[in-house]
C-alpha positions in Angstrom: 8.1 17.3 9.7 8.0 20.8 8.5 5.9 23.3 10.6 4.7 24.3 7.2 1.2 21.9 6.9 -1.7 21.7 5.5 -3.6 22.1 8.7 -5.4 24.9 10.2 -4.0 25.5 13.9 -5.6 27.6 16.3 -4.7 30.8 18.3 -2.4 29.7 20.6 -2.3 33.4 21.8 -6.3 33.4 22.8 -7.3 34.8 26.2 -9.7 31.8 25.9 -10.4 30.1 29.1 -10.0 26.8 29.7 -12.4 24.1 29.4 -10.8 21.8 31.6 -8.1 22.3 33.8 -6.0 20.1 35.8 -4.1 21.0 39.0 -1.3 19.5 40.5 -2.7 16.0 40.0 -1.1 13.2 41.3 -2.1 9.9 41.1 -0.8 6.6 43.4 -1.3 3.2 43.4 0.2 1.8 46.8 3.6 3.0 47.0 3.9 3.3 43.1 3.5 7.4 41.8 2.0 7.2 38.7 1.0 11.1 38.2 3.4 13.8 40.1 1.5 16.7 40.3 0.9 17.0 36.7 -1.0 20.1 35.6 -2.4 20.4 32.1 -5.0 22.3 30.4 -7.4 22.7 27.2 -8.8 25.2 25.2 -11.9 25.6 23.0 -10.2 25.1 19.6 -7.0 23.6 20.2 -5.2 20.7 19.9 -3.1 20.3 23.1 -0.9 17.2 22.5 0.4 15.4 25.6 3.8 13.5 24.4 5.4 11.1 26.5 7.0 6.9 26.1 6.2 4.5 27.1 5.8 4.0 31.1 5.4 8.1 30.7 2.2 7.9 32.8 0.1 9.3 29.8 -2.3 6.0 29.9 -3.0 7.0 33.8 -3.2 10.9 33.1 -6.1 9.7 30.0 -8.1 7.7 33.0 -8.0 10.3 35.8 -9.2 13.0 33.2 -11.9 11.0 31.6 -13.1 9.5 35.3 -11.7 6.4 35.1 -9.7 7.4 37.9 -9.9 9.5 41.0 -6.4 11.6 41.3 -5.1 10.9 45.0 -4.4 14.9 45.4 -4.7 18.1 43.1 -8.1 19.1 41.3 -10.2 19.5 38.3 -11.8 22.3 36.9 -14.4 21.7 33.8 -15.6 25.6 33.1 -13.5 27.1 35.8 -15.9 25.1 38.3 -14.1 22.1 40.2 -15.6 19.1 39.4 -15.4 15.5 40.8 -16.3 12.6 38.2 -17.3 9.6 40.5 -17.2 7.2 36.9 -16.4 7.5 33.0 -20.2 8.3 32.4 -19.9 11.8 35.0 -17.2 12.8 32.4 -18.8 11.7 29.6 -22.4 13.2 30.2 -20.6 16.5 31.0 -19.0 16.4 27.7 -15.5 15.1 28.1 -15.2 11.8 25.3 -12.7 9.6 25.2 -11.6 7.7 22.1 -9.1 4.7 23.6 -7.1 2.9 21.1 -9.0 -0.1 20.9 -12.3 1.9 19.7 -14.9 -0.1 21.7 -16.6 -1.3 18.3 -18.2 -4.8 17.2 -16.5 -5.4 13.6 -19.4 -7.2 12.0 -21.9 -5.1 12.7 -22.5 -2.0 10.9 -20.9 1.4 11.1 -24.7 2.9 11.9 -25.0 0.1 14.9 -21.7 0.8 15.7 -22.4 5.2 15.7 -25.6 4.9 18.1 -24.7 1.8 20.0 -26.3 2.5 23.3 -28.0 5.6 21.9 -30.4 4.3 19.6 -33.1 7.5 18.2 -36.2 5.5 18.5 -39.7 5.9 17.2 -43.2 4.8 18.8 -45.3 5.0 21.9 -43.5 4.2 25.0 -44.4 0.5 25.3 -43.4 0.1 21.9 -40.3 2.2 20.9 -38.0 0.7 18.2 -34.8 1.7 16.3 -35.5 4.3 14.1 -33.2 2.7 11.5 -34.1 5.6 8.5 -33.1 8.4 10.7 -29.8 7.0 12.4 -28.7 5.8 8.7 -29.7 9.6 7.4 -27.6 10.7 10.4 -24.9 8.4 10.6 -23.9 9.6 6.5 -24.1 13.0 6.8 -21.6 13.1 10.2 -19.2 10.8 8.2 -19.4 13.1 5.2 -18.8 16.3 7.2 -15.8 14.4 8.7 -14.5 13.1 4.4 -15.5 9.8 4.6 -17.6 8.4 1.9 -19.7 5.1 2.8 -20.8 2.5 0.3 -23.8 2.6 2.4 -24.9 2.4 6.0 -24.7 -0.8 6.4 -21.3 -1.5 5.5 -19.7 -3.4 8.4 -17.6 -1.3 10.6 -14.4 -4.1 10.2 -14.3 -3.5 6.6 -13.4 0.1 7.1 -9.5 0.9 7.2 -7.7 2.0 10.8 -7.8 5.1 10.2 -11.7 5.1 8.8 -12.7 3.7 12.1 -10.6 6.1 14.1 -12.7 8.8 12.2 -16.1 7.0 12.9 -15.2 7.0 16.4 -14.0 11.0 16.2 -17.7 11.6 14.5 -19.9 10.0 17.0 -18.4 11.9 19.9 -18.7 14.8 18.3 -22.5 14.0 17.5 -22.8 12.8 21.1 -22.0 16.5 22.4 -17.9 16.3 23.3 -16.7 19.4 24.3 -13.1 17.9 24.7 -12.3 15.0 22.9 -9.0 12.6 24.5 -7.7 10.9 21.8 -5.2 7.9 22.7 -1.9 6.7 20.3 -4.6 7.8 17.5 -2.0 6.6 14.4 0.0 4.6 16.4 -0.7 1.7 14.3 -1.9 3.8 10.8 0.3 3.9 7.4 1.2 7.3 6.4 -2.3 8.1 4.6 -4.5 7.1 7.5 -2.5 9.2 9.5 -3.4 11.9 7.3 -6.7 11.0 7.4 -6.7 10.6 11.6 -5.1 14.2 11.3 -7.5 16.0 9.1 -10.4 14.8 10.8 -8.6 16.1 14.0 -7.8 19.4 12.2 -12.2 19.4 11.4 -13.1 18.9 14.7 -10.7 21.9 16.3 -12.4 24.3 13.7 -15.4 23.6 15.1 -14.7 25.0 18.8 -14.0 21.3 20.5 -10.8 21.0 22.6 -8.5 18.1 21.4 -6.2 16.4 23.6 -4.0 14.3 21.7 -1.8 11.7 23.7 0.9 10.4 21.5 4.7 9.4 21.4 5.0 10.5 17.9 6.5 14.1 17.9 5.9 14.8 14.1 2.4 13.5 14.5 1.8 16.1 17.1 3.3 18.8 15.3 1.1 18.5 12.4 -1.6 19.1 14.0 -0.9 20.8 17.9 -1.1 24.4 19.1 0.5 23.1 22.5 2.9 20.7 23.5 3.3 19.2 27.0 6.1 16.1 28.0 5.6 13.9 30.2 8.5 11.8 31.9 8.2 9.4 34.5 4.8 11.1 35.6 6.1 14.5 35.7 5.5 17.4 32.9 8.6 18.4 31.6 7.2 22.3 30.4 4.6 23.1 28.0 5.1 25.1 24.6 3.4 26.3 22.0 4.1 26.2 18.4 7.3 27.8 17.4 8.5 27.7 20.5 9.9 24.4 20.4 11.9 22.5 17.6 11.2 18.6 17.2 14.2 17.8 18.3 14.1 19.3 21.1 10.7 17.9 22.0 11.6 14.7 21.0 15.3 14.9 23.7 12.7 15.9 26.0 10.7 12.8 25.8 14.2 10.4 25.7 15.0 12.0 29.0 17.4 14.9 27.9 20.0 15.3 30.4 19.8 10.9 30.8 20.1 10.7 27.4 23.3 12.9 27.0 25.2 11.1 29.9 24.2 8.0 27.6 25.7 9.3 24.7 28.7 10.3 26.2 29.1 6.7 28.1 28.3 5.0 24.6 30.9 7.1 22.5 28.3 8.0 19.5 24.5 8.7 18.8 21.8 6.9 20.7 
C-alpha cells in the first residue's frame, strides 16, 4: 500500500511527551522470556503500531501495558510519573483502554446495553436509581455518529452490526469512557477490505482528537495506512522503531519474517520464501 492515503497522520516530528512509556520491560513466565526488555512509547495524537507474528510476544506486551500483567523487570511511566497497575481496572480508571479482539460484547442485546454495560447513567433518588434509557440512547447515537456509523436505532442488537461496525462501537465507548491511550488488538484481522477501511477511519478520528493509538497488528499495509510510528517485535525483542518514511513495507515486513533468518532460508531453499 501506497504511503499516499486518505488518512490524516500526525506529527511524528512533535517534542510531545509521552503519555506512556515503557522501559526495558521484560516479562517471564518460569524459565520461558516472553518480553526482553522491550521499550515502547506513545504520544498524544499518534498512531504507534506495534507489528510482530505470531509467537512475537505482542499478546503479552498488550497485557503488561493494560495491567493484566506485572513486567518481571523494567518500568512504566503514564505522564512521565512511574506507575504500577496492580489489575486491568488501575489501567483502565487511569485512562489506558483496551479493545481485545474478541470485543467483550453480548450479541443479542443492544448496541446502547452493550456502550454503557457496567456504566449505566441512571436517574432517581438513591434507593431507587434506574437506567436512564432516554439519555444513554441520545448518547449512544451521537458517539456512533461522530465516529460514521448510522444506526437504525438504538436498539438494534449489537450481533447484527458488521465486524468492523462492532470494532467501531467498541473504539466509541472507550473514547466516551475517558481513554487517553487506546490498545487496539489484530483490529482487521478478520475484516474484508471495507471494514478495514472503516476500522481505519475510525482510528484515523480518534488520533485527531489528541488520544494515543497503539495498534498491534501483523498486517504491515494495515499499519501503514494509518501509523506515524512503527516498532517490530521478534521473539520478544524490538527490532528498531521508525517513523513514516523512514521505512519501506518491505522492509518492515523482512523485519517481522526474521530478516537475516529469512535470507539464510532463501538461500538454503534456492528461490523466494
Amino acid at each position: 500500500m501506497s504511503d499516499d492515503t486518505k488518512f490524516h497522520h500526525g506529527d511524528t516530528a512533535n517534542d510531545l511527551a509521552p503519555i506512556v512509556q515503557m522501559k526495558d520491560i521484560e516479562k517471564h513466565f518460569g524459565n520461558i522470556i516472553a518480553l526482553a526488555g522491550v521499550s515502547f512509547d506513545v504520544k498524544p495524537g499518534e498512531c504507534h503500531c506495534l507489528l510482530g507474528d505470531n509467537g512475537a510476544g505482542k499478546s503479552t506486551f498488550i497485557k503488561t501495558m493494560s495491567g493484566v500483567h506485572k513486567p518481571t523487570k523494567g518500568e512504566i511511566y503514564f505522564e512521565g510519573k512511574p506507575l504500577h497497575f496492580d489489575t486491568p481496572r488501575d489501567a483502565m480508571e487511569a485512562g489506558i483502554a483496551t479493545v481485545f479482539q474478541d470485543l467483550a460484547m453480548i450479541p443479542l442485546m443492544s448496541v446502547t446495553r452493550n456502550f454503557f454495560m457496567g456504566r449505566e447513567p441512571t436517574k432517581g433518588k438513591s434507593l431507587f436509581k434506574r437506567f436512564d434509557v432516554e439519555q444513554a440512547n441520545d448518547v449512544c447515537m451521537e458517539e456512533m455518529r461522530k465516529m460514521g456509523i448510522n444506526l437504525r436505532g438504538p436498539d438494534q442488537a449489537v450481533g447484527t452490526l458488521s465486524g468492523g461496525e462492532r470494532q467501531t462501537v467498541a473504539i466509541a465507548r472507550a473514547v466516551y469512557f475517558g481513554a487517553k491511550i487506546l490498545i487496539l488488538d489484530e483490529p482487521t484481522s478478520a475484516l474484508g477490505v471495507r471494514q478495514t477501511s472503516n476500522v481505519l477511519a475510525t482510528i484515523d478520528r480518534v488520533r485527531n482528537q489528541g488520544i494515543g493509538v497503539v495498534f498491534i497488528s501483523h498486517n504491515v499495509r494495515h499499519a501503514l495506512a494509518v501509523g506515524d510510528r512503527f516498532t517490530v517485535l521478534n521473539r520478544g525483542k524490538t527490532l528498531g522503531t521508525a517513523t513514516r518514511g523512514e521505512i519501506t513495507p518491505e522492509e518492515l515486513q523482512d523485519l517481522m519474517a526474521g530478516g537475516q533468518e529469512m535470507a539464510q532460508l532463501e538461500g538454503s531453499l534456492g528461490g523466494t520464501v
